[in-house]
ZAGU-36216 format. One line per field, with one value per residue (C-alpha): x, y, z; residue number from 0. Coordinates in steps of 0.5 Angstrom, whole numbers. Layout:
N
px <- X_... $
py <- Y_... $
pz <- Z_... $
num <- NUM_... $
***
This chain:
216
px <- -108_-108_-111_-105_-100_-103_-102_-95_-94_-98_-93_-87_-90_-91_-84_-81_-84_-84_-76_-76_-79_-74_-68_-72_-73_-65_-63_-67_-63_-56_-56_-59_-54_-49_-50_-52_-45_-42_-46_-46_-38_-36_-41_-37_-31_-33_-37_-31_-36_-34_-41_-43_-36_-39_-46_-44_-39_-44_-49_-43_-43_-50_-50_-43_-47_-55_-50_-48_-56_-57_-51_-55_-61_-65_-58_-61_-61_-54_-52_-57_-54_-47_-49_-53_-46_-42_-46_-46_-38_-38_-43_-38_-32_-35_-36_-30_-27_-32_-29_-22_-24_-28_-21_-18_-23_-23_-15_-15_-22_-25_-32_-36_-40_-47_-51_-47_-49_-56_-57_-52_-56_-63_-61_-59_-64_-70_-67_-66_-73_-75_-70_-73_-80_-79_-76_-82_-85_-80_-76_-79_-78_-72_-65_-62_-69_-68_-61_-62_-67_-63_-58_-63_-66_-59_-58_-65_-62_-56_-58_-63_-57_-52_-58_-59_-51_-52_-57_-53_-46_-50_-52_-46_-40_-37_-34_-37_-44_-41_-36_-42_-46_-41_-40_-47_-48_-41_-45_-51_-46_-44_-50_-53_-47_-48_-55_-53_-48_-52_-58_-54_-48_-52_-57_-50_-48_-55_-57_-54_-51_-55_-53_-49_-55_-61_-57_-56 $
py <- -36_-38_-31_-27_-32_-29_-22_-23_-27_-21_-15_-19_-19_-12_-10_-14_-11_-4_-5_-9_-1_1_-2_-2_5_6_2_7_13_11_9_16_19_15_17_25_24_22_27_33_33_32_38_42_42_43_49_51_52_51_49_46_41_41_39_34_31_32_26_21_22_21_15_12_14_11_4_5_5_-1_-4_-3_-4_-10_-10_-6_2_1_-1_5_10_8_10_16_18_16_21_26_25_25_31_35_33_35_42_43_41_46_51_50_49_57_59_56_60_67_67_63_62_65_66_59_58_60_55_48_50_52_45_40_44_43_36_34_38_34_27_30_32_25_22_27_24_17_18_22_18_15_21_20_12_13_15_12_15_21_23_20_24_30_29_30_35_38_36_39_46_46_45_51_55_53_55_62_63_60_66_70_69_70_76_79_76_75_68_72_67_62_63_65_60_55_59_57_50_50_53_47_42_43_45_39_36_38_36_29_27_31_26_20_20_19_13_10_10_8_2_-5_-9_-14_-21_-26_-31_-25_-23_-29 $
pz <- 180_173_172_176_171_164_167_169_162_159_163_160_153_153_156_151_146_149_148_141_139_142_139_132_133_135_129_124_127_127_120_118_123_120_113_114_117_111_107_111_112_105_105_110_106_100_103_107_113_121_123_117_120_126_126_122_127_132_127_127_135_135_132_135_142_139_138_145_146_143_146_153_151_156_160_166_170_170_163_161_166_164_156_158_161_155_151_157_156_148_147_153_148_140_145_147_140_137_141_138_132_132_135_128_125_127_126_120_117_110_108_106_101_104_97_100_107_105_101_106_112_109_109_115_118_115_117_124_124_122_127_133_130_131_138_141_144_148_150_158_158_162_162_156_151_155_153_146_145_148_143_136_139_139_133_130_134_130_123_125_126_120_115_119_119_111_109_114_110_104_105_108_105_111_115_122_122_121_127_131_130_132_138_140_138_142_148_147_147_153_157_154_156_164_164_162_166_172_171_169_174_180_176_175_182_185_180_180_175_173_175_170_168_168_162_158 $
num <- 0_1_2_3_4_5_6_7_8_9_10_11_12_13_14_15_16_17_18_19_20_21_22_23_24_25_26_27_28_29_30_31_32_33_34_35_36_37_38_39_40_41_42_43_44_45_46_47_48_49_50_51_52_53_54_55_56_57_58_59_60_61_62_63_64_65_66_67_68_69_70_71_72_73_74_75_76_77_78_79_80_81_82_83_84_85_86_87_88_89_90_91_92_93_94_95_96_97_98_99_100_101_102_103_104_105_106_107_108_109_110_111_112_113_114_115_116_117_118_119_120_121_122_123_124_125_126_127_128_129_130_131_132_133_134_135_136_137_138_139_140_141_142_143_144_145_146_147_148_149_150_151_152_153_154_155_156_157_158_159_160_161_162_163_164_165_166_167_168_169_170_171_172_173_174_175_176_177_178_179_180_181_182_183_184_185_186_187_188_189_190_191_192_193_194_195_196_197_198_199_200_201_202_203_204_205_206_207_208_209_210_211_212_213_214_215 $
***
């Protein structure tokens, strides 16, 4: 009997400090994600640059939707499902609103500055690289780390294609890289978002919510 206590204790301890990494690791990424926003679209309108804009719109999504995490965090399956939806739904807006955006630019947009976009660009890969490291190993623990960590692997995708579209500008003197690469994240956003919702919206209606008293 006392040995079966101290392994149920023991299971406790370890669940809980499983979801104390966690929260500390969500903490760790929504700050960087709150000021590569910061930087990276003051960049994009210094730059001029449609993608640039975006992917730094996508961080500040990153990290209201990282607070989300936190917010459910040890709440149950239905509080994770439930932010794992709210990001489905975000990351489906920032996608439909780059689509918009791309209009505005092909009718009128001028080429960016390709040096801004390499710098701001490099910079906000390398904090989403960081991002993607400390997440890694949670990215199967369940729904909600899973779809977090979808987001900064997007997020690492993005910067990838704002430095091509930068090198691309630069080369050519033209605004067409910019509007394509737009045009991709856009497409990354709305698959990521179908994938999202797809996995989330039946975890939310298969859990239950956890009673009042196991919250407190």
């Amino acid at each position: 009997m006392a040995d079966s206590c101290c392994s149920k204790k023991g299971d406790t301890i370890a669940e809980l400090g499983r979801k104390a990494d966690q929260r500390r690791v969500l903490v760790a990424v929504m700050v960087i994600n709150f000021v590569m926003f910061a930087a990276e679209f003051g960049g994009g309108l210094a730059a001029r640059s449609s993608s640039l804009m975006a992917d730094s719109v996508d961080m500040l999504g990153d990290a209201l939707v990282y607070a989300l995490s936190l917010h459910a965090m040890s709440r149950g399956p239905r509080w994770e499902a439930g932010a794992a939806l709210a990001k489905g739904s975000i990351i489906l807006i920032f996608g439909v609103a780059i689509i918009f955006e791309i209009v505005d630019k092909i009718v009128n947009g001028v080429p960016p500055s390709s040096t801004l976009m390499l710098a701001f660009g490099s910079a906000a890969l390398v904090a989403n690289l960081a991002c993607l490291a400390l997440l890694w190993r949670f990215r199967r623990e369940n729904v909600n780390m899973s779809s977090t960590f979808e987001c900064s692997r997007n997020d690492v995708a993005s910067n990838i294609g704002v430095l091509i579209a930068a090198g691309l500008v630069g080369a050519s003197g033209a605004a067409w890289p910019d509007i394509a690469v737009g045009g991709i994240i856009a497409i990354i956003f709305l698959r990521s978002a179908w994938r999202l919702l797809a996995e989330a919206i039946p975890a939310w209606r298969e859990a239950r919510p956890m009673p009042p008293e196991v919250l407190q």
